[in-house]
N, C-alpha and C positions, 0 to 999 in steps of 0.2 A: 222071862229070860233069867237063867240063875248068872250069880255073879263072876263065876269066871269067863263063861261066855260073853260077859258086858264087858267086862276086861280087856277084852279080847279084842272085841269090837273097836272097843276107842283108841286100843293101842296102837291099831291101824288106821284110824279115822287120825287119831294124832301127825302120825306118822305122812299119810295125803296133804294133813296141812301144814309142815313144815317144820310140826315142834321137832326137838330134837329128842325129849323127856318127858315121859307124863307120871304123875305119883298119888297117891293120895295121903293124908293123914288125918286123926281127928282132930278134936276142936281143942284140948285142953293143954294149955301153952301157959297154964301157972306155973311152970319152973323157970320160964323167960321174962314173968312181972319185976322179980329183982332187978335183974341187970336193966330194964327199961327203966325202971324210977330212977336208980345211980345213974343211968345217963341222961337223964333228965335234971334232975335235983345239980348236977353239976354244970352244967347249964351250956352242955356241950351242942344243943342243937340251936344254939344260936338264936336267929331271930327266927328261927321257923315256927311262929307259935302254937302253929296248927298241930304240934307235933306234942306240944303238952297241954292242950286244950282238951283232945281227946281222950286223954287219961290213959289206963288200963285198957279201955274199949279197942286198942289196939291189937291187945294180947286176948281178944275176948269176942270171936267168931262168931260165937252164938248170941252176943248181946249186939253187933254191928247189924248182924242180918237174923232174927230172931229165926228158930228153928232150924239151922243149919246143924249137922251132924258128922258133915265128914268137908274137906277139903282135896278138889283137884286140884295138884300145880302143871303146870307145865315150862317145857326150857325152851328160849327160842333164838339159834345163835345169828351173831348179826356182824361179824365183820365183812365187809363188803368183799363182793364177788369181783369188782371192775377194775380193784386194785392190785394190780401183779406184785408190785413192790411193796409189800404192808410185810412189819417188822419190827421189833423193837430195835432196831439197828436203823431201819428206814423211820423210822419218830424222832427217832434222837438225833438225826441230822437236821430234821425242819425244826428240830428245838435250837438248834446252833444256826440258824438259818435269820437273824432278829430283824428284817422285813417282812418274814414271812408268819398270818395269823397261822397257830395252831388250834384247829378245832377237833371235841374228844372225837373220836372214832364212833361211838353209838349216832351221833346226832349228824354224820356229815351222809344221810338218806331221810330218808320220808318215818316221820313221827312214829314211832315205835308205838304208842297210845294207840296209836287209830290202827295199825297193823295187829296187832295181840289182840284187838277185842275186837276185831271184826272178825278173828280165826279163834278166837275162845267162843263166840255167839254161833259157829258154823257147830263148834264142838257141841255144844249144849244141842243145838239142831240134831245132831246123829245121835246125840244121845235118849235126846226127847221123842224119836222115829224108833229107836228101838224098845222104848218100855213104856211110851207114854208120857203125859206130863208131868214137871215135879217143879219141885221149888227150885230157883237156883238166882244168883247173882255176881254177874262177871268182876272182876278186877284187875287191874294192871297199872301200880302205882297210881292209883288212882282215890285211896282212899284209907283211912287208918289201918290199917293191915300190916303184920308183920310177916312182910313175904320174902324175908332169908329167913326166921323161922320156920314158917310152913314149907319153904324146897326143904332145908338140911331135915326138917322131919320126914318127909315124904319121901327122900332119898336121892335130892337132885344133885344131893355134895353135900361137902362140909363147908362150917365156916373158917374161914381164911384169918391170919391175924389183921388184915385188911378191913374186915369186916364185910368182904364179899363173897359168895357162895364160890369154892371154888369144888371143880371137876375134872379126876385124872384122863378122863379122856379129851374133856372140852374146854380145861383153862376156866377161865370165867367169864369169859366176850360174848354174854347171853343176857337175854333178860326173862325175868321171871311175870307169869301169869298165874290168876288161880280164881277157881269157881267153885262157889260155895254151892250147896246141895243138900236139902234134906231129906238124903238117904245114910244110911251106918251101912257103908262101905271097907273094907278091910282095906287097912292099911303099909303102905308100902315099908321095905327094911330100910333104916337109915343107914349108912356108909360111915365107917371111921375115919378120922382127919388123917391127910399125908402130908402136914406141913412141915410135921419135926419140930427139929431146932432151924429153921430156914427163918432169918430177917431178914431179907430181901428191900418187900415191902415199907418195912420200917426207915431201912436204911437210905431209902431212895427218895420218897415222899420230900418233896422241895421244902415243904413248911414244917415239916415234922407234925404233920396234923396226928400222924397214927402215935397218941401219948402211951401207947404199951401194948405190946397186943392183945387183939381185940377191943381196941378201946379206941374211938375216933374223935375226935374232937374239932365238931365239924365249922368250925369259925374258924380255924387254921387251913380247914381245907380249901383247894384250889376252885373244886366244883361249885362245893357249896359260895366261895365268894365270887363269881365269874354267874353262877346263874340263880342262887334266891338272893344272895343280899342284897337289898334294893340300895343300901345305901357308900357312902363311900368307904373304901376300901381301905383295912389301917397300911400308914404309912410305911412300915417297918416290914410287911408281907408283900410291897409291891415288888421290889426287884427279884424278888424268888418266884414271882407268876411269868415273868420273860414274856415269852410272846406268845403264851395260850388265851384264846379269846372266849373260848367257851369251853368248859371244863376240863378234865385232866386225867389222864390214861396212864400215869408213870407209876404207880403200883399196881397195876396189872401188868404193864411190859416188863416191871422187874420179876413175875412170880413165875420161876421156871416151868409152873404146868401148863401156862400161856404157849409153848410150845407147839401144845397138842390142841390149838383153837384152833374151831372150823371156820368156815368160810360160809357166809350165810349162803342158801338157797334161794332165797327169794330175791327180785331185782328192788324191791319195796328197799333193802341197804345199803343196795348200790353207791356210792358217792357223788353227789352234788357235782358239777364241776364247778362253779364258782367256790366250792370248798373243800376241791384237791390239794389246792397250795396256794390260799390267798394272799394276796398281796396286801400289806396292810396299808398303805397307799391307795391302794383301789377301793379297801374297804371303806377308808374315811369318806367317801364320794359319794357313800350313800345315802341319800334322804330316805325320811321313813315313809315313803311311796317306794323306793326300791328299794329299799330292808325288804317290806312287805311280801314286795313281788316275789325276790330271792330265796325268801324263808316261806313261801306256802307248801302247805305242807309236812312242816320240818319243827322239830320240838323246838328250835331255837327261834321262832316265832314268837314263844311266849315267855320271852324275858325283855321283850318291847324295843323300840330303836334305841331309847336313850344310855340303856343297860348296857345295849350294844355300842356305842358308839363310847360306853364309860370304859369297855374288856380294851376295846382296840386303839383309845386313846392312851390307855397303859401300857398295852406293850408297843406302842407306839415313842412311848416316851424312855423305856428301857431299852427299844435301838437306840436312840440318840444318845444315850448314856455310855451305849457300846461303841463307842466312835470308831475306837481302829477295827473295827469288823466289817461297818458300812462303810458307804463312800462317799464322798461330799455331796455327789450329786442325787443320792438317796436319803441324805439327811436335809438337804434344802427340799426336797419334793413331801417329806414328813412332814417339816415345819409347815409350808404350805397349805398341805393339807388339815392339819390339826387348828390352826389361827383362825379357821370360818368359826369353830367349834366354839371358840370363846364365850361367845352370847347366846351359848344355848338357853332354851329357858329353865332346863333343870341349872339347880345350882349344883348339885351333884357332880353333873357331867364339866361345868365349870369349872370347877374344881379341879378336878382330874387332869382336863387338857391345861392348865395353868399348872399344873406339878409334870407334869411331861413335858411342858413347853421348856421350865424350866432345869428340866435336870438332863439338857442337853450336857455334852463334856467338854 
């Protein structure tokens, strides 16, 4: 089969399974090794060590997966279908809401992980039906890969001062996939940036994580503290997390092309009900037998109970700091709740509900 025919093929095989974008680019990503060292060398990824453990091998396709030649990405949008009221107007009230946990928009459905590579391995399947077998190896954050790189090369968008691929037609409420391949593939056109002079992003950002654009510094950020930092949360960035329990959407709800986000297709995004509009009162009630139960399925699984019981002990503690917003008898059913919490066995979490406890008002 010659390559436009293949093209062709997948563009539709894509398309049956829900990506929104399919692109390709090749391997050589040494104009991106700079800015990875500077953000590494400054030490903006935090405790993630895995992130500079890996070295260069991230910017370096064909040394991850040896004989890889070309990269497909694909986009696959995920704001939930079940939610009529979804909005940056409708966020920003359950942000003003300080009983209520806010969880990001990506994670309140079924683990994106297990969804992208079960429908990237179906891609590889059509692919493999039409020309035989080849080399290939799926991914989906899943492994050192720089995959806002390989989209913005492939044509999936530009990068955003965010540091998120963003798309005039789709916003950035997507997640990226990509399969390695060795075959030399022609590659897709990339797209010029339509950010302007827009700070949106910048200006919104609760912790000021975004330190310039394009530049994140990710120990400031929400996500990053809410889902890898295992450990306690600094002092001084508590009251600016409010009552997000697992990570944080508010520089994409500021970025005007979020307008034009779709609405996923698939029910795999659908929203959780226990994580329409939790109660953060109902959440403290959960032992990690029904953590478990609640999160199967669900990326927020794997930042463990205690992680979780450390996001909602926090903004736990920044209601009760809100006083004239709650009510007495919302702040006694808080207290309540958080006081089992004391003798957890992490100290961590100890910690935390003892700095909530006290910074009632």
């Amino acid at each position: 089969m010659d390559i436009v025919a293949l093209w062709s093929e997948l563009q539709i095989a894509a398309r049956e399974l829900g990506f929104s974008q399919i692109g390709v680019t090749d391997v050589n990503l040494s104009e991106a090794e700079p800015g990875l060292q500077a953000w590494l060398a400054a030490g903006f990824h935090g405790s993630m060590n895995y992130m500079a453990s890996h070295g260069l091998k991230r910017a370096r396709p064909a040394e991850l997966v040896p004989g890889t030649l070309s990269v497909i990405t694909v986009r696959l949008d995920y704001l939930p279908g079940n939610l009529t009221a979804l909005s940056a107007d409708s966020e920003a009230q359950a942000l003003n809401r300080p009983t209520q946990g806010v969880v990001s928009v990506y994670a309140r459905g079924r683990d994106y992980h297990k969804v992208m590579r079960s429908r990237l391995q179906k891609l590889q399947h059509r692919m493999a039906e039409l020309i035989g077998p080849f080399g290939h190896r799926v991914f989906t954050d899943s492994a050192p890969v720089m995959e806002a790189e390989l989209a913005v090369r492939s044509g999936q968008g530009w990068r955003g001062k965010n540091t998120l691929v963003l798309q005039r037609e789709a916003g950035s409420f997507f997640f990226l996939g990509e399969l390695f391949v060795d075959l030399a593939l022609p590659s897709s056109e990339a797209i010029t940036s339509h950010c302007g002079s827009c700070t949106a992003c910048i200006d919104l950002c609760p912790t000021r994580a975004i330190v310039a654009p394009y530049q994140l510094d990710a120990r400031r950020c929400i996500s990053y503290l809410t889902i890898e930092h295992a450990g306690e949360i600094p002092h001084e960035l508590r009251p600016l997390i409010g009552n997000r329990i697992y990570g944080c959407d508010d520089c994409q709800w500021a970025c005007p092309w979020n307008k034009y986000a779709k609405r996923s297709t698939l029910p795999d995004f659908d929203a959780r009900e226990p994580l329409k509009a939790p109660q953060l009162q109902e959440l403290l009630q959960w032992d990690e037998a029904t953590f478990l139960n609640m999160t199967e399925g669900s990326a927020i699984r794997r930042i463990g109970h205690a992680r979780w019981i450390r996001n909602v002990a926090l903004a736990a503690g920044n209601a009760l700091h809100d006083a004239e917003k709650i009510s007495a008898e919302d702040a006694a059913a808080l207290v309540n709740a958080l006081v089992p919490w004391l003798s957890h066995s992490d100290p961590v979490v100890q910690e935390q509900v003892a700095w909530s406890l006290a910074n009632r008002a």
